[in-house]
MIMI-770017 format. One record per residue (C-alpha): residue number from 1; x, z, y. Coordinates in pm, whole numbers, plus 50000, padded with zeros to 5 digits. Example, Ala and Ser with C-alpha at 12.3 -4.5 7.8 and 13.67 -1.06 7.14 Angstrom:
REM residues 2
+-----+-------+-------+-------+
: seq :    px :    pz :    py :
+-----+-------+-------+-------+
:   1 : 51230 : 50780 : 49550 :
:   2 : 51367 : 50714 : 49894 :
+-----+-------+-------+-------+
***
This chain:
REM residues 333
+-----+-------+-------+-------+
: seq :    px :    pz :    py :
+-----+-------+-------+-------+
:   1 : 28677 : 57818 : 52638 :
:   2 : 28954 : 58092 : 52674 :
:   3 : 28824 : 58396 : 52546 :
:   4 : 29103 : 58642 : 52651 :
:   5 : 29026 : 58504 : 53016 :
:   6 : 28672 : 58508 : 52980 :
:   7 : 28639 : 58844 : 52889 :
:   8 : 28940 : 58979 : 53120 :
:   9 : 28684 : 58764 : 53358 :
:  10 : 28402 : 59029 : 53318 :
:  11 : 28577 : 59315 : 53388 :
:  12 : 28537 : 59434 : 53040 :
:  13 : 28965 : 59424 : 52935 :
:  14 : 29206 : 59439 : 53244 :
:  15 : 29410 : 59196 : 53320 :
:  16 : 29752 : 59151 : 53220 :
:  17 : 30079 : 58974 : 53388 :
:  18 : 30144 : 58648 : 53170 :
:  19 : 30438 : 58694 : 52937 :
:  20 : 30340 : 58380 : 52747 :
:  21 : 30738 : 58320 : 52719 :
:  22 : 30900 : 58647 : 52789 :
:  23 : 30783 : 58811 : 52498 :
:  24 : 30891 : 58502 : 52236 :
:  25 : 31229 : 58526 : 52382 :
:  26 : 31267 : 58814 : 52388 :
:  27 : 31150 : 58914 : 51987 :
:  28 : 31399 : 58621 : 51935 :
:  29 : 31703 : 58769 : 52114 :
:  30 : 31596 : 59132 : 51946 :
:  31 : 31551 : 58978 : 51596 :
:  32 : 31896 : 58760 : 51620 :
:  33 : 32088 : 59103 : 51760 :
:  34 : 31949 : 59340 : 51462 :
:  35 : 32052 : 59068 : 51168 :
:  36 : 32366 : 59020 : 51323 :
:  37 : 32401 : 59412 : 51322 :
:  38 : 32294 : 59422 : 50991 :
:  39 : 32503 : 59160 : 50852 :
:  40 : 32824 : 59092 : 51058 :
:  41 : 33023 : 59313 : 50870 :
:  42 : 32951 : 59164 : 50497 :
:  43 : 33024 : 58842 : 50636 :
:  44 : 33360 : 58918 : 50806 :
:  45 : 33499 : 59046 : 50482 :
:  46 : 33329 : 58793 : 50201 :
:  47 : 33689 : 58795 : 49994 :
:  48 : 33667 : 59189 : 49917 :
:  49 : 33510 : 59320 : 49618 :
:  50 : 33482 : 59678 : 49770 :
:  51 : 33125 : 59644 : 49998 :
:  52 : 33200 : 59741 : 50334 :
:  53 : 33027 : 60107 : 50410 :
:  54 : 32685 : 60087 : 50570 :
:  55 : 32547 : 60206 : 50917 :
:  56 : 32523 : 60552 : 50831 :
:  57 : 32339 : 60803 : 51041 :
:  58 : 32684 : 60899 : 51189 :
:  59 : 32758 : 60542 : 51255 :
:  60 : 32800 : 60456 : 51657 :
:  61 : 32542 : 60170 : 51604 :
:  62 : 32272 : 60374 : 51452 :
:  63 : 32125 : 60446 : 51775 :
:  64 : 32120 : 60100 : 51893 :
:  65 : 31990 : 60005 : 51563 :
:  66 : 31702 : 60225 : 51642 :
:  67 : 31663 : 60113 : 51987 :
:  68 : 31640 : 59770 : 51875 :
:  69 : 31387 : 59859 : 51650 :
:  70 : 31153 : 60003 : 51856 :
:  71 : 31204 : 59647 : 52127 :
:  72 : 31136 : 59459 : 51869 :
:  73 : 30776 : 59601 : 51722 :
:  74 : 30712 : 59619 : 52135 :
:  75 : 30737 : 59255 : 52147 :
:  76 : 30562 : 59199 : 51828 :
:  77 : 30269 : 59414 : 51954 :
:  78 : 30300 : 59187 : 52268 :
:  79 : 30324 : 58823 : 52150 :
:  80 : 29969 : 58692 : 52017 :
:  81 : 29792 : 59035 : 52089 :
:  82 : 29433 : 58816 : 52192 :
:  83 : 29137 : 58946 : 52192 :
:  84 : 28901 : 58726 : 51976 :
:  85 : 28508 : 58794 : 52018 :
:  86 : 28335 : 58546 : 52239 :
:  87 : 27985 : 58637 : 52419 :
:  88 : 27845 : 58303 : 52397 :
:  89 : 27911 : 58144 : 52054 :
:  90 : 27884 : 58279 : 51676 :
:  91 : 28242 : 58261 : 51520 :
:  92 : 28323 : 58260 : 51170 :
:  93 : 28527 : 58534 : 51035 :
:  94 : 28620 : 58548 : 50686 :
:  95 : 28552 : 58876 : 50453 :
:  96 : 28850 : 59060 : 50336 :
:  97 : 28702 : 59322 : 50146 :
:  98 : 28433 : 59572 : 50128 :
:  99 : 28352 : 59915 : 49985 :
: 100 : 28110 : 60148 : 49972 :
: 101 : 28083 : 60521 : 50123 :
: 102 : 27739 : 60587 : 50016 :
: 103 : 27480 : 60460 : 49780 :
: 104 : 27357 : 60250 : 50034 :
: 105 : 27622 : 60249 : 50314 :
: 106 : 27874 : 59950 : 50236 :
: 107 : 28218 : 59892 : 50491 :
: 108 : 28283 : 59501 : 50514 :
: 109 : 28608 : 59410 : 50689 :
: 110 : 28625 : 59080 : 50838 :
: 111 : 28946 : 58860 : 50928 :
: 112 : 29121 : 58775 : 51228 :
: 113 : 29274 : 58415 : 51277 :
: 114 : 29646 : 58597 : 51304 :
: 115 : 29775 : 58912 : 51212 :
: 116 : 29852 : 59053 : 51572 :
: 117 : 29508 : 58942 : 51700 :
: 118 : 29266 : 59206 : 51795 :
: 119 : 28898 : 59207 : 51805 :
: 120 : 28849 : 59272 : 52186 :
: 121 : 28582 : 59482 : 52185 :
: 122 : 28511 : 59766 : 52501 :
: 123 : 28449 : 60125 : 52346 :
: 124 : 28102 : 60166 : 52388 :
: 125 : 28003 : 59841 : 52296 :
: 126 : 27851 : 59636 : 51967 :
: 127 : 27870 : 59286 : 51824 :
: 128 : 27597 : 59057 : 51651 :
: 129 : 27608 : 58933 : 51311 :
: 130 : 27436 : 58643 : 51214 :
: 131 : 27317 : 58388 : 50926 :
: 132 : 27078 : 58116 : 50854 :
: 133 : 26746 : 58196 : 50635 :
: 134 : 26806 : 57946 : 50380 :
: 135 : 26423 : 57999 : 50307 :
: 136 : 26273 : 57965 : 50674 :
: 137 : 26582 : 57782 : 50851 :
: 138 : 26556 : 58008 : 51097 :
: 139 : 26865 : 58286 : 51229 :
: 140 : 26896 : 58604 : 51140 :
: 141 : 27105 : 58782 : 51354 :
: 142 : 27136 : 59233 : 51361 :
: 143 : 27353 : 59433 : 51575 :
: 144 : 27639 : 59642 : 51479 :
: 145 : 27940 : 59860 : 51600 :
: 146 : 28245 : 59827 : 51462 :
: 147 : 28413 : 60147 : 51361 :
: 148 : 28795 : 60009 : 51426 :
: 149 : 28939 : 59994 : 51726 :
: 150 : 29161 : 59722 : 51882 :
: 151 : 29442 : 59961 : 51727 :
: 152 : 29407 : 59740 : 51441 :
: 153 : 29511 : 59458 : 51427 :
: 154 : 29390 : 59102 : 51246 :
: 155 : 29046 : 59258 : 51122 :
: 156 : 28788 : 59458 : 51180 :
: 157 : 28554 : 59678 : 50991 :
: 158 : 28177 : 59704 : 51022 :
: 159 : 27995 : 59952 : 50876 :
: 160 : 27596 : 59887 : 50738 :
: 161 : 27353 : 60049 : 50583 :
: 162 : 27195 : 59869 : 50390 :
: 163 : 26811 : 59825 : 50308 :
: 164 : 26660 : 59711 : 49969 :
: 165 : 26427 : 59451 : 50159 :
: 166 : 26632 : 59368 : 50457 :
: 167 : 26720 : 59050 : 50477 :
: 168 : 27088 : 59092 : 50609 :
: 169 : 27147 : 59361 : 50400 :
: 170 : 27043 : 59135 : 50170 :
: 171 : 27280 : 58856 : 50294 :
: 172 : 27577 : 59072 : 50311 :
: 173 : 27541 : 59270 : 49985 :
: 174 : 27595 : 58890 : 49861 :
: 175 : 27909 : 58781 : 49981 :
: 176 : 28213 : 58761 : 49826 :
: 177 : 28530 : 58787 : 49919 :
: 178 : 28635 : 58455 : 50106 :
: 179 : 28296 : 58398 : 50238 :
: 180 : 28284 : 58327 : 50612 :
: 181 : 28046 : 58555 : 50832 :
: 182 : 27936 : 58487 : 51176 :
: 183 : 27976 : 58680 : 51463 :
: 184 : 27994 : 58715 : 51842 :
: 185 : 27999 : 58968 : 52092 :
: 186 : 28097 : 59201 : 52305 :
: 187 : 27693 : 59315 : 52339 :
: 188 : 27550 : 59611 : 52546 :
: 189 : 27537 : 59787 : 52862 :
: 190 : 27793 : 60063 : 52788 :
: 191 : 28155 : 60041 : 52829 :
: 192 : 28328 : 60386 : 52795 :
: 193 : 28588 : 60407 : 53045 :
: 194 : 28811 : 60775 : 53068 :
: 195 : 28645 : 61030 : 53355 :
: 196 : 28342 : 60847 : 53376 :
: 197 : 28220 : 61167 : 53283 :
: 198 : 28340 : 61560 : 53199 :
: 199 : 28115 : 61644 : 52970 :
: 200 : 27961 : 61375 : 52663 :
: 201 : 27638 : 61535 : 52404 :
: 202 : 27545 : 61315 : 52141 :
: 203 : 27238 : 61267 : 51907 :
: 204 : 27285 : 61056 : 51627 :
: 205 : 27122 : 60970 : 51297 :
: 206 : 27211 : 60794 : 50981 :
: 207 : 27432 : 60500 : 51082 :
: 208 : 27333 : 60561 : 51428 :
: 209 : 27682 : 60759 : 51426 :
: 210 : 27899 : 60399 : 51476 :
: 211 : 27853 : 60417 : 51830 :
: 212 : 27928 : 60752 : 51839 :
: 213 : 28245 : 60737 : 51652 :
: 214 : 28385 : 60447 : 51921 :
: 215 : 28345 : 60659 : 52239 :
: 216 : 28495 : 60972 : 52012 :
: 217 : 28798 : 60767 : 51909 :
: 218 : 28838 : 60647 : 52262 :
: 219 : 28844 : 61001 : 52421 :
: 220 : 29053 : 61183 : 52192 :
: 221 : 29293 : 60849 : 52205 :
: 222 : 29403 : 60925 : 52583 :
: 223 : 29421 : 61280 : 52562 :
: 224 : 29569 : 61441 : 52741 :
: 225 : 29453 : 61232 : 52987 :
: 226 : 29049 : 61212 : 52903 :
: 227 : 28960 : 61584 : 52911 :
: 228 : 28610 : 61479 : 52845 :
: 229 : 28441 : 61783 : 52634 :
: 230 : 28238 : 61581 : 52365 :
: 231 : 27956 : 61773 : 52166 :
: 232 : 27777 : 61555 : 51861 :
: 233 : 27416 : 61682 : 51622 :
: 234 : 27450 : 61412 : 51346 :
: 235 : 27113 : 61385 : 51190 :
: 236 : 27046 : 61292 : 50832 :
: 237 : 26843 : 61341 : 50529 :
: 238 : 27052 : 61490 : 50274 :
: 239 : 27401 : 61556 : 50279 :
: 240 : 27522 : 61234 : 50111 :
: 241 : 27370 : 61024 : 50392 :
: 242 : 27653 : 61184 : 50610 :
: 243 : 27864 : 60857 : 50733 :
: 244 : 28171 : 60936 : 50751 :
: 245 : 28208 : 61310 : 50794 :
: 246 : 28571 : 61329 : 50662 :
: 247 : 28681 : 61156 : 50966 :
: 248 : 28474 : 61338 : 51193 :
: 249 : 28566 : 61692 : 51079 :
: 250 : 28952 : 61629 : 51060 :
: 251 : 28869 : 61491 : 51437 :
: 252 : 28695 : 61829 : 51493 :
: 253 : 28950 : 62011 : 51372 :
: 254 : 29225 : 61817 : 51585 :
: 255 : 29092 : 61839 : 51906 :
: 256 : 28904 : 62175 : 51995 :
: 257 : 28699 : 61955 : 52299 :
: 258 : 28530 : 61788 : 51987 :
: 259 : 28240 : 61895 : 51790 :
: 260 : 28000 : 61809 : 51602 :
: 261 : 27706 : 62026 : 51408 :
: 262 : 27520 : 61888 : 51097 :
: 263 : 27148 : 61867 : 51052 :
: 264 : 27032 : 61806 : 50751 :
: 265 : 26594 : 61769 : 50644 :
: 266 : 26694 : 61781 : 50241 :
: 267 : 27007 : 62037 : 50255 :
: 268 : 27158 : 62123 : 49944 :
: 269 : 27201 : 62499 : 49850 :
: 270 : 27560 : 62692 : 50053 :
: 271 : 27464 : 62413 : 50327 :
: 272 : 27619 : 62564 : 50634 :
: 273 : 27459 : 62348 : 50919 :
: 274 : 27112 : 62341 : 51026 :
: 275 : 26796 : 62240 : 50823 :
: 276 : 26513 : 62041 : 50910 :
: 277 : 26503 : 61842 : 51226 :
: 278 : 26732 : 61817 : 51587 :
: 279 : 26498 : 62065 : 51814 :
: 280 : 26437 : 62109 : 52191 :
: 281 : 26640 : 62478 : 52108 :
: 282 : 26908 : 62330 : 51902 :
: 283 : 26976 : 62030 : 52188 :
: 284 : 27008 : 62307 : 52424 :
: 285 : 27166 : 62522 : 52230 :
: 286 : 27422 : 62269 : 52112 :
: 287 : 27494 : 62049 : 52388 :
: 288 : 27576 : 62058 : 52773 :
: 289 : 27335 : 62151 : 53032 :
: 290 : 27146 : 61925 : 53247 :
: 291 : 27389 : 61897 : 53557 :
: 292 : 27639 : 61654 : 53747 :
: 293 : 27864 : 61534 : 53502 :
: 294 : 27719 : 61532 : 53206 :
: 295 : 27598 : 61243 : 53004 :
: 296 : 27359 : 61261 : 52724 :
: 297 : 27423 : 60994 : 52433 :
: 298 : 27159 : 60889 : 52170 :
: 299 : 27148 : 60613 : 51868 :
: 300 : 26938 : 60649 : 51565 :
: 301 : 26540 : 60551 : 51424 :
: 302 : 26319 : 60438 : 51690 :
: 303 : 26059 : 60760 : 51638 :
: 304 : 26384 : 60982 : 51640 :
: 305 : 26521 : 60875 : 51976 :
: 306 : 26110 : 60925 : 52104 :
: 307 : 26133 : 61267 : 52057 :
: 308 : 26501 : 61344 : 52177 :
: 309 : 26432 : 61174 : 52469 :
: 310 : 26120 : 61414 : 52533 :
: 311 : 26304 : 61732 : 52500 :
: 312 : 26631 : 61603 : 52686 :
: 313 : 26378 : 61536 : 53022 :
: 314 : 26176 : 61851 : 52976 :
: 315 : 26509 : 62021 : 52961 :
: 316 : 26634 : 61864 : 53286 :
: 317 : 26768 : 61522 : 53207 :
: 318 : 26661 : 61231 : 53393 :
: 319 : 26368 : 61029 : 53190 :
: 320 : 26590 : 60771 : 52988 :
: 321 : 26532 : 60376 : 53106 :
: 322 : 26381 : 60135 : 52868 :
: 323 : 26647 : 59908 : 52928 :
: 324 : 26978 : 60123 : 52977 :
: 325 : 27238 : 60106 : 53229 :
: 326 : 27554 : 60208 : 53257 :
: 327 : 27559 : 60464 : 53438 :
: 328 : 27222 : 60665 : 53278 :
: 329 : 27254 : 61018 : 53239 :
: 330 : 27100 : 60964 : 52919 :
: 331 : 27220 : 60644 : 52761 :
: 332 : 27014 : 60467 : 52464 :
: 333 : 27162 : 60281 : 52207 :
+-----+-------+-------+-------+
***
């Protein structure tokens, strides 16, 4: 099966003109020009003990050294840039590294067959990871969001939290590096795409922030073309259950139509944010109003997403589908 066409088939990844031999060529020609550049001069003069000067930044070439530069990572970025994930079948991907954030939040980052690949996954969307129960024969498989982007390329990193008797967590906390993990994807019903909506609020706890962070990388990637306002609560229990909030509070401070406001049930004493739990007041306090527009997000514990989607509809949301679409003002994880 081709897997770039099969996904460019579902209208998940547009479609792009073939350059299957364009782009070869033309890193070849690019390469070939800048050694030459490089090197033409040495070799004209290999008698002489004095080296011949350098390009300098003075030098009439510099410019076109520059310019060649730049063609040639564009044809780089071009030549092999597939997208890898397949719907249908678990793929092996082999682990790379991982490292922990929390005490019981661990990053693993998986491998890509070649270094310019990309993962090929829609913002908005997840991926399944799967194993065999050695003890039952049976297949374990959980769902996850990666929290790179197809901006990097030849791996990808998934973030889990991990659970003292959950059996991936389990399986994962056990692998070493080498060890091949399966995988397929893209999963889900959303696909962020920019101006689907002007206005974003999110609701989020624990690692249910993964989503989150895709859509929020996604927006503030094509600004200033997305002028989508995003507002995130990021629920947890105490303040080192926060995933990630380094990268969320330099994004916060970067963009001024980002931002997100702590909550925290266990706060620690000068905590700033709010204590306890996400309220009717603070949703409506905190994010956009019930009106065309305006799309409410949510990810996080089953009894937690219950009562957010209470308040949201008794403050003038539409009642959230069991099974999401789309196109839901309020969207469920």
């Amino acid at each position: 099966m081709n897997r770039s066409l099969n996904i460019e088939a579902q209208g998940l990844l547009p479609t792009k003109p073939d350059n299957t031999y364009f782009y070869p060529w033309l890193l070849f020609v690019v390469v070939a020009f800048y050694y030459w550049i490089n090197h033409e001069s040495w070799h004209s003069h290999p008698a002489k003990s004095t080296p011949v000067p350098p390009i300098t930044p003075t030098h009439p070439a510099t410019s076109l050294k520059r310019y060649l530069e730049i063609l040639a990572e564009e044809a780089a970025n071009q030549v092999s840039a597939r997208p890898i994930l397949d719907p249908d079948n678990l793929q092996d991907y082999p682990l790379l590294s991982k490292w922990d954030i929390s005490h019981n939040v661990t990053v693993f980052r998986l491998g890509l067959p070649q270094p310019t690949d990309v993962l090929g996954l829609p913002s908005g969307q997840h991926i399944a990871l799967a194993f065999t129960d050695p003890e039952t024969g049976k297949v374990v498989a959980r769902s996850y969001t990666p929290i790179s982007t197809d901006d990097d390329r030849g791996y990808f990193d998934v973030l889990v939290k991990l659970y003292p008797d959950g059996l991936m967590s389990k399986h994962l906390q056990a692998l070493q590096v080498g060890d091949l993990v399966k995988a397929r994807g893209p999963k889900g019903a959303m696909v962020y795409k920019p101006g689907m909506c002007e206005r974003i609020g999110m609701i989020a706890g624990g690692s249910g922030v993964t989503p989150m962070l895709q859509i929020i990388k996604a927006v503030l990637a094509q600004r200033p073309t997305d002028t989508t306002q995003i507002d995130l609560i990021y629920a947890n229990r105490t303040f080192d259950d926060i995933v990630l909030k380094d990268v969320l509070d330099e994004m916060a401070e970067k963009d001024p139509g980002f931002k997100v406001h702590y909550v925290l049930s266990q706060a620690p004493e000068n905590w700033t944010g709010s204590i306890g739990h996400v309220t009717k007041a603070m949703i409506k306090e905190r994010l956009p109003p019930a009106q065309a527009g305006t799309k409410i997000m949510l990810c996080g514990p089953a009894g937690m997403q219950d009562s957010m989607k209470i308040y949201l509809e008794e403050l003038g949301f539409d009642k959230a589908r069991l099974v999401p679409k789309r196109d839901d003002q309020v969207f469920c994880f």
